[in-house]
PAKE-307450 format. One record per residue: residue in three letters; x, y, z of N, C-alpha, C, O in turn. Coordinates in steps of 0.2 Angstrom, whole numbers, plus 5000, padded with zeros to 4 digits. Layout:
REM PAKE-307450
{"ALA", {X, Y, Z}, {X, Y, Z}, {X, Y, Z}, {X, Y, Z}}
...
//
This chain:
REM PAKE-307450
{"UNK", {5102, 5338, 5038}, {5100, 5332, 5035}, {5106, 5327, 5038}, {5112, 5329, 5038}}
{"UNK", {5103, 5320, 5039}, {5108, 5315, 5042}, {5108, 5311, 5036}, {5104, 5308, 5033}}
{"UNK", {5116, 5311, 5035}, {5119, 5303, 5031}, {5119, 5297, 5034}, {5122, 5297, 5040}}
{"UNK", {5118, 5292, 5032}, {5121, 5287, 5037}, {5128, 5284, 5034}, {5129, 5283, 5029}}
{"UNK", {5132, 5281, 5041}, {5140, 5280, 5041}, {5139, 5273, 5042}, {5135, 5270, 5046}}
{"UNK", {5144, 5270, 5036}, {5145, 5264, 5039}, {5153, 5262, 5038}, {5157, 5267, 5036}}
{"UNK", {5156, 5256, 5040}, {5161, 5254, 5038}, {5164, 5250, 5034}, {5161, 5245, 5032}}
{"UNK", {5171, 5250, 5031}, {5172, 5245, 5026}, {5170, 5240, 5027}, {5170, 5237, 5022}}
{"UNK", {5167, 5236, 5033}, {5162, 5228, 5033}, {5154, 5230, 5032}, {5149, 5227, 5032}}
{"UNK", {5155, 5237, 5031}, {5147, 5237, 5027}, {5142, 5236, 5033}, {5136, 5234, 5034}}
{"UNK", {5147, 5239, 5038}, {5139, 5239, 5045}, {5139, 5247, 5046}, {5144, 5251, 5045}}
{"UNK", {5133, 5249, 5047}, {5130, 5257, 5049}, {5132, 5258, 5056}, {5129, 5255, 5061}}
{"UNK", {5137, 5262, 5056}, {5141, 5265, 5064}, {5139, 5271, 5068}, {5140, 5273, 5074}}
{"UNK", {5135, 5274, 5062}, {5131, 5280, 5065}, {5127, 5284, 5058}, {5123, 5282, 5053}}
{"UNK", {5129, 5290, 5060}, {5127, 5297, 5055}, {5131, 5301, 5053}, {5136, 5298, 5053}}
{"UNK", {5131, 5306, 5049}, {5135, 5311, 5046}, {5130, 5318, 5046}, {5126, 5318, 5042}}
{"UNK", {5131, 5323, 5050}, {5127, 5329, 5048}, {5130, 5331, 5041}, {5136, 5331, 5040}}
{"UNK", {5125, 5333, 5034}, {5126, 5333, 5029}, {5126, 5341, 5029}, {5121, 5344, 5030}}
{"UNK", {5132, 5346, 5027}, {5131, 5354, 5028}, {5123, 5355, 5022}, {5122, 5353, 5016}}
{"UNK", {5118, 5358, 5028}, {5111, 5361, 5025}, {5113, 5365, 5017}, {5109, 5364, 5012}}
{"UNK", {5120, 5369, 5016}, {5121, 5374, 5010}, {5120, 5368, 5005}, {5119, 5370, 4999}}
{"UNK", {5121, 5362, 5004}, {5124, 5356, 5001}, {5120, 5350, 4998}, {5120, 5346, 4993}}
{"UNK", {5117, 5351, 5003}, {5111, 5345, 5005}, {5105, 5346, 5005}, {5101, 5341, 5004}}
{"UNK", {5103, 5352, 5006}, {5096, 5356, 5007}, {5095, 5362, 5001}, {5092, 5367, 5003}}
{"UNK", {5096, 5360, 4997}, {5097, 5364, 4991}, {5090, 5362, 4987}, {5089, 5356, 4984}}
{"UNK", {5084, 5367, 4987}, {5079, 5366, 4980}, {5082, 5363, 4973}, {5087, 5366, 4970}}
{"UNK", {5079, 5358, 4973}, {5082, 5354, 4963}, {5078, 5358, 4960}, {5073, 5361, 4963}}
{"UNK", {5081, 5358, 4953}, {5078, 5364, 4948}, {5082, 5359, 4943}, {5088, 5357, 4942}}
{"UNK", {5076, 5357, 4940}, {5078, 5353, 4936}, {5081, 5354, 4928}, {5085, 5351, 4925}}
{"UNK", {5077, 5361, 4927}, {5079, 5367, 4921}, {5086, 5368, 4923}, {5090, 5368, 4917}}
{"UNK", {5090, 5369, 4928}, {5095, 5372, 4930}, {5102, 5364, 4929}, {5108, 5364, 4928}}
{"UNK", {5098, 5359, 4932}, {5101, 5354, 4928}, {5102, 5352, 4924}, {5108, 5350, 4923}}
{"UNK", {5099, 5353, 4920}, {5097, 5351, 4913}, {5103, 5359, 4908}, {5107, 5358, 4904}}
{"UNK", {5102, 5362, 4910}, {5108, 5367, 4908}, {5116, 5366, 4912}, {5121, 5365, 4908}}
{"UNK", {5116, 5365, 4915}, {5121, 5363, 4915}, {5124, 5354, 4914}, {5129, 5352, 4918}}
{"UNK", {5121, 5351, 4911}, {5122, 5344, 4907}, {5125, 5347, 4902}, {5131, 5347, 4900}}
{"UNK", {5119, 5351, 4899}, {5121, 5353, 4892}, {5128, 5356, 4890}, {5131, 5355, 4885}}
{"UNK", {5129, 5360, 4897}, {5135, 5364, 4895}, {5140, 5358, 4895}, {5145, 5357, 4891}}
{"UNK", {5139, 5354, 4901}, {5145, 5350, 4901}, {5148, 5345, 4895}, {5154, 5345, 4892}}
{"UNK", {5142, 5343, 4894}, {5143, 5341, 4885}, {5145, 5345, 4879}, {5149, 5343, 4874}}
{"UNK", {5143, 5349, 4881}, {5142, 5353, 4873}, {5152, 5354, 4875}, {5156, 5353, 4870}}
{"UNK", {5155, 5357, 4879}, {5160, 5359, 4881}, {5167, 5353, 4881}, {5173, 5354, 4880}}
{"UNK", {5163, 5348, 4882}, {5167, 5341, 4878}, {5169, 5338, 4875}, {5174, 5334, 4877}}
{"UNK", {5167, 5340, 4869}, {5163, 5340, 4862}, {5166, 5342, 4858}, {5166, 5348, 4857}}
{"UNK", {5172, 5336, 4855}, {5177, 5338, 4847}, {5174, 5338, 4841}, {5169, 5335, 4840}}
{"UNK", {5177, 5342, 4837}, {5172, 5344, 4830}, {5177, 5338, 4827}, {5183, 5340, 4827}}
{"UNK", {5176, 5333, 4824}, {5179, 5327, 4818}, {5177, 5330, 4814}, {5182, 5334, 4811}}
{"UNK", {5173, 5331, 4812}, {5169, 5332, 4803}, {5172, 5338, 4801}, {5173, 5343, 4803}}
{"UNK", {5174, 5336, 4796}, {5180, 5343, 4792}, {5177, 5342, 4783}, {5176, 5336, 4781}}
{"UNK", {5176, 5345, 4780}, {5176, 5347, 4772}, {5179, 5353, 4769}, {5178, 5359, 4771}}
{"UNK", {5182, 5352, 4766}, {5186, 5359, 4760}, {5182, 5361, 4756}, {5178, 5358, 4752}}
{"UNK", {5183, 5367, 4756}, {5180, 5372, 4754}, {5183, 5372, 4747}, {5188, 5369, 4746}}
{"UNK", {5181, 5375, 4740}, {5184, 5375, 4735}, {5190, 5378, 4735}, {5194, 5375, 4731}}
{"UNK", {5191, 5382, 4739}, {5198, 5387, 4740}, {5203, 5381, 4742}, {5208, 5382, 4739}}
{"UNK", {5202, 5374, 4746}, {5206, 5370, 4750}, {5208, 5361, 4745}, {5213, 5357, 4746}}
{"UNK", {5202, 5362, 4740}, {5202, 5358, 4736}, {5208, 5357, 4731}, {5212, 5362, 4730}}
{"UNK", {5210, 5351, 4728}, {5215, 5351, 4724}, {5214, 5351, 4716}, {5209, 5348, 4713}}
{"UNK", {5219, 5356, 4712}, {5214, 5358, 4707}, {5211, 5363, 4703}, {5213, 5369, 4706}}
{"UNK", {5208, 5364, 4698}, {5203, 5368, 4696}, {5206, 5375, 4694}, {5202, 5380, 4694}}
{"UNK", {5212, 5376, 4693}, {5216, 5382, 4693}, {5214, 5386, 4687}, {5212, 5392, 4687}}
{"UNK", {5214, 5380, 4680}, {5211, 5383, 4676}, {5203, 5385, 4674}, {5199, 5383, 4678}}
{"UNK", {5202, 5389, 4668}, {5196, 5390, 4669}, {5193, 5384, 4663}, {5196, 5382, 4658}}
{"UNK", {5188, 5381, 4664}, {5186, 5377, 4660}, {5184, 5377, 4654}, {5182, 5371, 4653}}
{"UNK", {5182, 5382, 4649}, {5181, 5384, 4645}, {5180, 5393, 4645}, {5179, 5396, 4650}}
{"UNK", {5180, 5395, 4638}, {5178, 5401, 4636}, {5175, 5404, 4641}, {5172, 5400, 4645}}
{"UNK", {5175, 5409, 4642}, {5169, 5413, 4647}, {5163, 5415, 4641}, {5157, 5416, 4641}}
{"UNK", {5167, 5416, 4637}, {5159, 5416, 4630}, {5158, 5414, 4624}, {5164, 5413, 4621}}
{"UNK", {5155, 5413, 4621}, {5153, 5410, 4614}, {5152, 5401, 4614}, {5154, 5397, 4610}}
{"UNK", {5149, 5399, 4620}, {5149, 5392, 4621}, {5143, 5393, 4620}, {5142, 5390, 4615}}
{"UNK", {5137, 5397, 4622}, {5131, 5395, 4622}, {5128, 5393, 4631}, {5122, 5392, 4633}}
{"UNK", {5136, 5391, 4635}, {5135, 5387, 4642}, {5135, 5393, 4646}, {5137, 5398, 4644}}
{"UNK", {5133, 5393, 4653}, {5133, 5398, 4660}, {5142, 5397, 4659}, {5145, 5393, 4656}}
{"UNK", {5144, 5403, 4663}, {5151, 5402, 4662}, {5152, 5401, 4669}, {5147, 5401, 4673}}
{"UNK", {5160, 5398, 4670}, {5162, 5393, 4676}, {5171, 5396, 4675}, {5175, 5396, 4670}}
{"UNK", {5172, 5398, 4681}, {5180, 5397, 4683}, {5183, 5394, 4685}, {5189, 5394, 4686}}
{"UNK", {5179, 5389, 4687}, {5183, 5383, 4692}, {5179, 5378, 4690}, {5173, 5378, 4690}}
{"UNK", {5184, 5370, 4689}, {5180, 5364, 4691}, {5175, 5362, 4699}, {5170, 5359, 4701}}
{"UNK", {5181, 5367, 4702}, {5182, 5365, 4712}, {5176, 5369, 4713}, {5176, 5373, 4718}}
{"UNK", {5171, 5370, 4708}, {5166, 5374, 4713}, {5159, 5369, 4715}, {5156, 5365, 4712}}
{"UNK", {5158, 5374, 4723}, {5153, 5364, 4725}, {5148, 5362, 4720}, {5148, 5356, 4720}}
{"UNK", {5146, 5363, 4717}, {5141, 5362, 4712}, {5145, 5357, 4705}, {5143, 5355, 4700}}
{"UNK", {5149, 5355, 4706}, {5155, 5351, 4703}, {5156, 5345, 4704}, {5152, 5346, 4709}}
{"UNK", {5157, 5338, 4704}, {5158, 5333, 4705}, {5165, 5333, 4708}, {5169, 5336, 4704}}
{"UNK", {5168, 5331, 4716}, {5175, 5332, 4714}, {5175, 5341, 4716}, {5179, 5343, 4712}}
{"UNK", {5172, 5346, 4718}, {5172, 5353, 4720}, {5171, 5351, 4728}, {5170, 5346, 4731}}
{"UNK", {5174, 5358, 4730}, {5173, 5360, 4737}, {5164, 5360, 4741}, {5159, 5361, 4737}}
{"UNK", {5163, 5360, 4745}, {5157, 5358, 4749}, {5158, 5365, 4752}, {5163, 5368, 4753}}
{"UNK", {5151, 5368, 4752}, {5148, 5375, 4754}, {5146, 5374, 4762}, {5144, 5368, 4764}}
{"UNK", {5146, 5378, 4765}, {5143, 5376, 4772}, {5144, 5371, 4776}, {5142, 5370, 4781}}
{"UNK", {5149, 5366, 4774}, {5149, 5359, 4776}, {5153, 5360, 4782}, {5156, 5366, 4783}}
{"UNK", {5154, 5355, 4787}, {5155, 5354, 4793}, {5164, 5359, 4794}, {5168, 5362, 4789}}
{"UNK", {5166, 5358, 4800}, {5172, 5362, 4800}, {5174, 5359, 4806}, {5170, 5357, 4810}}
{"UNK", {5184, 5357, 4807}, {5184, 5355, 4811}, {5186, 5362, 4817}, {5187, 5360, 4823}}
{"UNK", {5188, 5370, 4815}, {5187, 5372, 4820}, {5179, 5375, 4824}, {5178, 5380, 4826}}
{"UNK", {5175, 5368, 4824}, {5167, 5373, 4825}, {5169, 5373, 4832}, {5173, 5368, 4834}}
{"UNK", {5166, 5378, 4836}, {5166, 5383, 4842}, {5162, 5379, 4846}, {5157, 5383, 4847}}
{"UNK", {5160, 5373, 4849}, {5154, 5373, 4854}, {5153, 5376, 4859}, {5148, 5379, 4860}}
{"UNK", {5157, 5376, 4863}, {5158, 5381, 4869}, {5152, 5383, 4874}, {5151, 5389, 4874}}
{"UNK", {5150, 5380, 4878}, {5144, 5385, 4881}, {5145, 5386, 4887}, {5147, 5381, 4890}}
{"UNK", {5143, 5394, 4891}, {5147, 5397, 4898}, {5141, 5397, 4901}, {5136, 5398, 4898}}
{"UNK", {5140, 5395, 4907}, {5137, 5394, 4913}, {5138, 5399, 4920}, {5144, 5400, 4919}}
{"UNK", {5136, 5401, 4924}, {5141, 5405, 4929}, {5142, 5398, 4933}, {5139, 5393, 4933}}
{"UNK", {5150, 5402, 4938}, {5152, 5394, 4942}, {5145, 5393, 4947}, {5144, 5388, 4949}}
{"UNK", {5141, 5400, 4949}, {5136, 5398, 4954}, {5129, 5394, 4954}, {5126, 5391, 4958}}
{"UNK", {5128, 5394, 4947}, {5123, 5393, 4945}, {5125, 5384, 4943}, {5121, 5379, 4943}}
{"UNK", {5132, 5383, 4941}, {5133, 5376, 4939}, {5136, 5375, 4944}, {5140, 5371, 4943}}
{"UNK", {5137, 5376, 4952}, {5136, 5373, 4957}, {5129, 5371, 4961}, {5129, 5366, 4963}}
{"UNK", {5125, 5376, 4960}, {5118, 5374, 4962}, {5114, 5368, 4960}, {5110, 5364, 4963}}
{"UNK", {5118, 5368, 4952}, {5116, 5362, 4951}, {5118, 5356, 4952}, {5115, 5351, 4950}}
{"UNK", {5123, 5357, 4956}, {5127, 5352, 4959}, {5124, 5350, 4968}, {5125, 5344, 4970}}
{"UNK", {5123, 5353, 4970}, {5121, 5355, 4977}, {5113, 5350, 4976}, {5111, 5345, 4978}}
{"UNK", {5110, 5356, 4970}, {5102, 5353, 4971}, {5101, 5343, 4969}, {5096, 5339, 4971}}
{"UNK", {5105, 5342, 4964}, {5105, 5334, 4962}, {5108, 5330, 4969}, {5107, 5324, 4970}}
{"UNK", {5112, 5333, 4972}, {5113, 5329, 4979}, {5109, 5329, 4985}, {5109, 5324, 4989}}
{"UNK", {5106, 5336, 4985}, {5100, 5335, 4987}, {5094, 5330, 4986}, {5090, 5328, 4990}}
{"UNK", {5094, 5330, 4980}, {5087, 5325, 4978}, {5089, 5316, 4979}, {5086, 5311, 4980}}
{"UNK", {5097, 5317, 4976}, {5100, 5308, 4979}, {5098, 5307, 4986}, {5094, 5303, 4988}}
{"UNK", {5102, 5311, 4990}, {5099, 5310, 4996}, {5093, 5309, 5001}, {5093, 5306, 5006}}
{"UNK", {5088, 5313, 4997}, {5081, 5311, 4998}, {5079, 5306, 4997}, {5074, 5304, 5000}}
{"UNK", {5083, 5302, 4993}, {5080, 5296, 4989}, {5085, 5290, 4991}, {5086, 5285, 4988}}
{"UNK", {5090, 5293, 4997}, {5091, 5288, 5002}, {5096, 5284, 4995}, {5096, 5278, 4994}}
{"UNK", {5101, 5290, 4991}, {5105, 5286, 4987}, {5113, 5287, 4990}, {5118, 5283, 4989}}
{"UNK", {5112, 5293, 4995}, {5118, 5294, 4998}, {5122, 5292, 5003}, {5120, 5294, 5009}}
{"UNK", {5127, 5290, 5003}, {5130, 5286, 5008}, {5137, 5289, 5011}, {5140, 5293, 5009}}
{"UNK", {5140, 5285, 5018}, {5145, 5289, 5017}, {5150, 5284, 5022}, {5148, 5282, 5028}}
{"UNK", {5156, 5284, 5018}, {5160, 5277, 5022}, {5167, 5282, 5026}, {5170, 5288, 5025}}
{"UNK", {5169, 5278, 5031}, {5172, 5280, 5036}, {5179, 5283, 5033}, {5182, 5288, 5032}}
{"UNK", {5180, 5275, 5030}, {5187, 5274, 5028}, {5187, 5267, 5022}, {5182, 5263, 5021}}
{"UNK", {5192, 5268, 5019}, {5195, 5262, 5017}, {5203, 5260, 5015}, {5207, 5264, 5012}}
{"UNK", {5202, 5254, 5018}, {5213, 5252, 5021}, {5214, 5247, 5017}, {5208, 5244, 5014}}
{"UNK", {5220, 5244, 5015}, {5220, 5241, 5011}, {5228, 5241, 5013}, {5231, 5246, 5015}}
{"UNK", {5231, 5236, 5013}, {5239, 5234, 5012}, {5243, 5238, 5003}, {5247, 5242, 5002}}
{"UNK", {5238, 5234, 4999}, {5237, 5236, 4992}, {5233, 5236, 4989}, {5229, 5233, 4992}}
{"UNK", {5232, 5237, 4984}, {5227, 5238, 4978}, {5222, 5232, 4977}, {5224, 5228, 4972}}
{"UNK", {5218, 5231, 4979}, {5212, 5223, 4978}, {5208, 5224, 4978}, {5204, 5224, 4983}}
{"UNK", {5205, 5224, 4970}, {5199, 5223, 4966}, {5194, 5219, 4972}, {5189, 5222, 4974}}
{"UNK", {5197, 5211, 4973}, {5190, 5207, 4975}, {5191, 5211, 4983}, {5186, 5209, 4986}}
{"UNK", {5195, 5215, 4987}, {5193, 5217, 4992}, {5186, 5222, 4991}, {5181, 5220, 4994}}
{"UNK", {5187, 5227, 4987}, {5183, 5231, 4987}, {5177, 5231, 4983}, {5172, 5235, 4985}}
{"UNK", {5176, 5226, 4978}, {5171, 5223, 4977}, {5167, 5220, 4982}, {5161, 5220, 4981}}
{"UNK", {5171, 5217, 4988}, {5168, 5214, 4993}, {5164, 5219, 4995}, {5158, 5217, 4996}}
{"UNK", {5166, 5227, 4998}, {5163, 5229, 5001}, {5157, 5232, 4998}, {5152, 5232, 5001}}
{"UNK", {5159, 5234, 4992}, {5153, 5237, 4990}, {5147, 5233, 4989}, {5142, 5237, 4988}}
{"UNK", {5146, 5224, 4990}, {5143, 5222, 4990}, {5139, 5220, 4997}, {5134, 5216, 4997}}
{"UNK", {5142, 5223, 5005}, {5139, 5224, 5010}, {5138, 5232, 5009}, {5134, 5234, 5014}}
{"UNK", {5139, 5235, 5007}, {5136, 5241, 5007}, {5129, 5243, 5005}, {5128, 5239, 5001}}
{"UNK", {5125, 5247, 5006}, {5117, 5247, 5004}, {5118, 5251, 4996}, {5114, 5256, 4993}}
{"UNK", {5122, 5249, 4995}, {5122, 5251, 4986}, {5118, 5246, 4982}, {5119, 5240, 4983}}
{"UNK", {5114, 5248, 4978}, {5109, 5245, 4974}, {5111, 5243, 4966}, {5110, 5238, 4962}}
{"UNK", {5115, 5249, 4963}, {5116, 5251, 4956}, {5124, 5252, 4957}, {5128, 5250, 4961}}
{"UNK", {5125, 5256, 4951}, {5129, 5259, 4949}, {5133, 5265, 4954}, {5129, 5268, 4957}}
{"UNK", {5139, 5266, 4954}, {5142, 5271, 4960}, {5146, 5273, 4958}, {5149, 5270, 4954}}
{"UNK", {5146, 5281, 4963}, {5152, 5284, 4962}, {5153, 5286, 4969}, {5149, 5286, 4973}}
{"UNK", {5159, 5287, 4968}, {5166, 5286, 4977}, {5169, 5294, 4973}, {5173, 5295, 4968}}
{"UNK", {5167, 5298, 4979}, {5169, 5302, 4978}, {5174, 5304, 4986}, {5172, 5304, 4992}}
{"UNK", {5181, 5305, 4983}, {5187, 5307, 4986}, {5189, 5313, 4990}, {5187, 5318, 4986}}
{"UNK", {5192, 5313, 4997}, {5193, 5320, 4999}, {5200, 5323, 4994}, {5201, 5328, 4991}}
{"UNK", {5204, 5319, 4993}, {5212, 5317, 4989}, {5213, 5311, 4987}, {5211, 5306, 4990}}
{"UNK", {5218, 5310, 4982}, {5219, 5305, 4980}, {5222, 5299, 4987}, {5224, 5300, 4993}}
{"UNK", {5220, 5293, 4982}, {5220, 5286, 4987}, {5222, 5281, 4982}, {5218, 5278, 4978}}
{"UNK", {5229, 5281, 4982}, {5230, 5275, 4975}, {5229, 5270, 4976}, {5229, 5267, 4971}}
{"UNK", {5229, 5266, 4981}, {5227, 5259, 4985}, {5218, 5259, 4985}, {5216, 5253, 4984}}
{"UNK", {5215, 5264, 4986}, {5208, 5266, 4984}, {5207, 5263, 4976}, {5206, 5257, 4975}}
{"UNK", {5208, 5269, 4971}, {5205, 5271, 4965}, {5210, 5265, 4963}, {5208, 5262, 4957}}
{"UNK", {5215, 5262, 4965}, {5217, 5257, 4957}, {5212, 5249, 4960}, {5211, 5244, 4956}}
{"UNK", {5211, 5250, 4969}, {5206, 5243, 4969}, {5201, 5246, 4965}, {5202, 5244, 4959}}
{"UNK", {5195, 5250, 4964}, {5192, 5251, 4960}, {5190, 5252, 4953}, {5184, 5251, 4950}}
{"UNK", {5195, 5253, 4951}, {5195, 5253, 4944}, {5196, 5247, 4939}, {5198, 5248, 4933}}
{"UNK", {5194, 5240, 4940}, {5193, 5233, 4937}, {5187, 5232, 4940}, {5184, 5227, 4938}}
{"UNK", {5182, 5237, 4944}, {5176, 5235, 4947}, {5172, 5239, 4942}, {5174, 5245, 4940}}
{"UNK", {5166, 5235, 4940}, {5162, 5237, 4934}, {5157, 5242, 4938}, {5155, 5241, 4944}}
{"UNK", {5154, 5249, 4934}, {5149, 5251, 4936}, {5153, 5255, 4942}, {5149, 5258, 4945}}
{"UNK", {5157, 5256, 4943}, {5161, 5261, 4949}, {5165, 5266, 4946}, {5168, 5264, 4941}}
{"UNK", {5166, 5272, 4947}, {5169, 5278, 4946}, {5170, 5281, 4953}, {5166, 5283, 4957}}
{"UNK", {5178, 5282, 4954}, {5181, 5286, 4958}, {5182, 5293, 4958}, {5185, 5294, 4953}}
{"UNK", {5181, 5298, 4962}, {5182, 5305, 4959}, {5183, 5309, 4965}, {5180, 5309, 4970}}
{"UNK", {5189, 5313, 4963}, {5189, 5320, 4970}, {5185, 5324, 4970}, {5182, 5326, 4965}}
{"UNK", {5183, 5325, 4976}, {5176, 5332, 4975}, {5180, 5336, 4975}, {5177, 5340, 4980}}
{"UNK", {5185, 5340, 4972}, {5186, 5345, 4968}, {5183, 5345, 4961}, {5181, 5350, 4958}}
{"UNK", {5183, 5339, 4959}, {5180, 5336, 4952}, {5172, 5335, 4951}, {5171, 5332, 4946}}
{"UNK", {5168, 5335, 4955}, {5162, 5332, 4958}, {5157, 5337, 4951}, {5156, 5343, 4950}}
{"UNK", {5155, 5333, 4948}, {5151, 5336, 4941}, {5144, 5335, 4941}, {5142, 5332, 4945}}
{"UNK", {5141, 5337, 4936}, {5133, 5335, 4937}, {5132, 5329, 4931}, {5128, 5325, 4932}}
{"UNK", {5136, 5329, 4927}, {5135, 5320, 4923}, {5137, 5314, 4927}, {5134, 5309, 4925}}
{"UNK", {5141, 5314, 4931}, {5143, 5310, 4933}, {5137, 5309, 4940}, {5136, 5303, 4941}}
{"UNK", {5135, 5314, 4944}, {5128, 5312, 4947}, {5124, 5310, 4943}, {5121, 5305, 4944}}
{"UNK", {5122, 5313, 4936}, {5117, 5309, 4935}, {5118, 5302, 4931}, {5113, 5298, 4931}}
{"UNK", {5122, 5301, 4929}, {5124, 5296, 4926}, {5124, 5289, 4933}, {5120, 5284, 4932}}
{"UNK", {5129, 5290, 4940}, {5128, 5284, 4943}, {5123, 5286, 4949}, {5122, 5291, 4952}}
{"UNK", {5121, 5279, 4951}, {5111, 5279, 4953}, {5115, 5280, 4962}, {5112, 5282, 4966}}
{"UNK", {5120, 5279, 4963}, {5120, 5278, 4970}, {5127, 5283, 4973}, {5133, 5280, 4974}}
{"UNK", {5128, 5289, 4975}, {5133, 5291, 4978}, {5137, 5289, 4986}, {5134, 5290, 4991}}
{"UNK", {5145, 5288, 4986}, {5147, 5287, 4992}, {5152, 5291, 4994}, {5157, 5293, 4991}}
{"UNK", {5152, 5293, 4998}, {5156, 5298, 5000}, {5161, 5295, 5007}, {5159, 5293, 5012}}
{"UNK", {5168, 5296, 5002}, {5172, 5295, 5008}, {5171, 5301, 5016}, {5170, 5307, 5015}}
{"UNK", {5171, 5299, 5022}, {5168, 5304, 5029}, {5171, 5311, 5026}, {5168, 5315, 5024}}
{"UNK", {5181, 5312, 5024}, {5186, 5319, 5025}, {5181, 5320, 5018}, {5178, 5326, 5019}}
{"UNK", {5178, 5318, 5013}, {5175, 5320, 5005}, {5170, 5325, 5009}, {5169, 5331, 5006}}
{"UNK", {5166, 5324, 5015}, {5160, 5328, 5016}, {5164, 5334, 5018}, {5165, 5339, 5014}}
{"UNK", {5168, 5334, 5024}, {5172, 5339, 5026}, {5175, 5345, 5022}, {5176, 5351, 5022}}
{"UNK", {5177, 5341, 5016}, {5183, 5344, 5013}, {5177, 5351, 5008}, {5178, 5357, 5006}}
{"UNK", {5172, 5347, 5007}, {5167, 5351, 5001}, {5167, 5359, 5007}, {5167, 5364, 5003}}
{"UNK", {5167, 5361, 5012}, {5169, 5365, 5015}, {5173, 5370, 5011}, {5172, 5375, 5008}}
{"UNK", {5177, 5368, 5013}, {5184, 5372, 5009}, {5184, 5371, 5002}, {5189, 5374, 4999}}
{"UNK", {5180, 5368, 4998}, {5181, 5368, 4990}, {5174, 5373, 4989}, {5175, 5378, 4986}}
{"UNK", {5167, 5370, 4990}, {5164, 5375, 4987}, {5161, 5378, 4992}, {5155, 5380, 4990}}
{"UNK", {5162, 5380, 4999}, {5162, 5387, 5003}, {5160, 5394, 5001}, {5156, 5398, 5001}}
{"UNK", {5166, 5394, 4999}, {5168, 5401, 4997}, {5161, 5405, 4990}, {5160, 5411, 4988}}
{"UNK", {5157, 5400, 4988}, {5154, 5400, 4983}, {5146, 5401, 4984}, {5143, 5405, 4981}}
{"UNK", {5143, 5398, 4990}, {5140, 5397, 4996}, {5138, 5404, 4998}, {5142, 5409, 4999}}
{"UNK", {5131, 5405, 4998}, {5128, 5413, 4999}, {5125, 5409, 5004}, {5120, 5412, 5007}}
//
């Protein structure tokens, strides 16, 4: 598959052969959609906390007789059925969300969503970008001659601080190394660009992974 190359003025100077392992990958939208989930789910702080009677304050004594009341008997105020008692089942904050994926299978899903960008002429891929320092309206310029329609992400061979901080004041833009390259973040922005060394470097990061 051919990318097309353009340059920071936003003109198309050629191509990019895209490695087949990467780019030509069957989407499996099930296999997306599991690893979304996992991503999330693995994201995912537990806030919600309730005390159990045991954690309640209180209730030490017993509240009456155990017999000749006439009443069900009761050892504790603090029990849930109590006004002011501990809560049964209720939320916890250490719940486990936790969900495991293997790395192959949540690479594929990564390969096959770049795959289908591609096909749909979402993937681009820029030479270079120079800068003296850090300039938002530089790089907003650019991206505004580039054939970006939507929302984007700039995915990095390595860090580029004169890149990611002109970036980062530009709305709708996410910066990321492809060591980091996730599947929310494809799905999330409508248009992928890829620094040229970012195609290169995916070689040496998910190669080895690659059957």
């Amino acid at each position: 598959m051919k990318l097309d190359l353009y340059n920071q003025n936003g003109e198309k100077t050629g191509t990019v052969d895209a490695p087949k392992e990467f780019f030509e990958v069957k989407f499996k939208g099930g296999l997306v959609h599991e690893a979304l989930l996992r991503q999330l789910s693995n994201g995912r702080n537990a806030i919600a906390h309730t005390k159990t009677k045991a954690e309640v304050r209180g209730g030490g004594r017993k509240p009456y007789a155990q017999k000749g009341t006439g009443r069900a008997r009761q050892g504790s105020t603090r029990n849930p059925h109590y006004i002011g008692g501990g809560v049964a089942f209720g939320p916890r904050s250490n719940a486990n969300f936790e969900m495991r994926m293997p790395k192959q299978m949540r690479r594929m899903a990564i390969f096959g969503a770049l795959t289908k960008k591609a096909g749909e002429n979402e993937v681009v891929v820029l030479d270079s970008f120079k800068t003296e320092k850090p300039s938002a309206k530089t790089f907003a310029a650019m991206i505004k001659k580039l054939p970006v329609k939507q929302d984007a992400l700039i995915v990095l061979a390595e860090k580029n601080v004169n890149l990611e901080k002109s970036a980062r004041n530009v709305s709708n833009v996410k910066t990321i190394l492809v060591n980091y390259l996730n599947i929310k973040d494809l799905i999330k922005y409508g248009e992928v660009i890829f620094l040229k060394d970012a195609i290169e470097k995916m070689q040496t990061v998910f190669a080895p992974s690659v059957k």
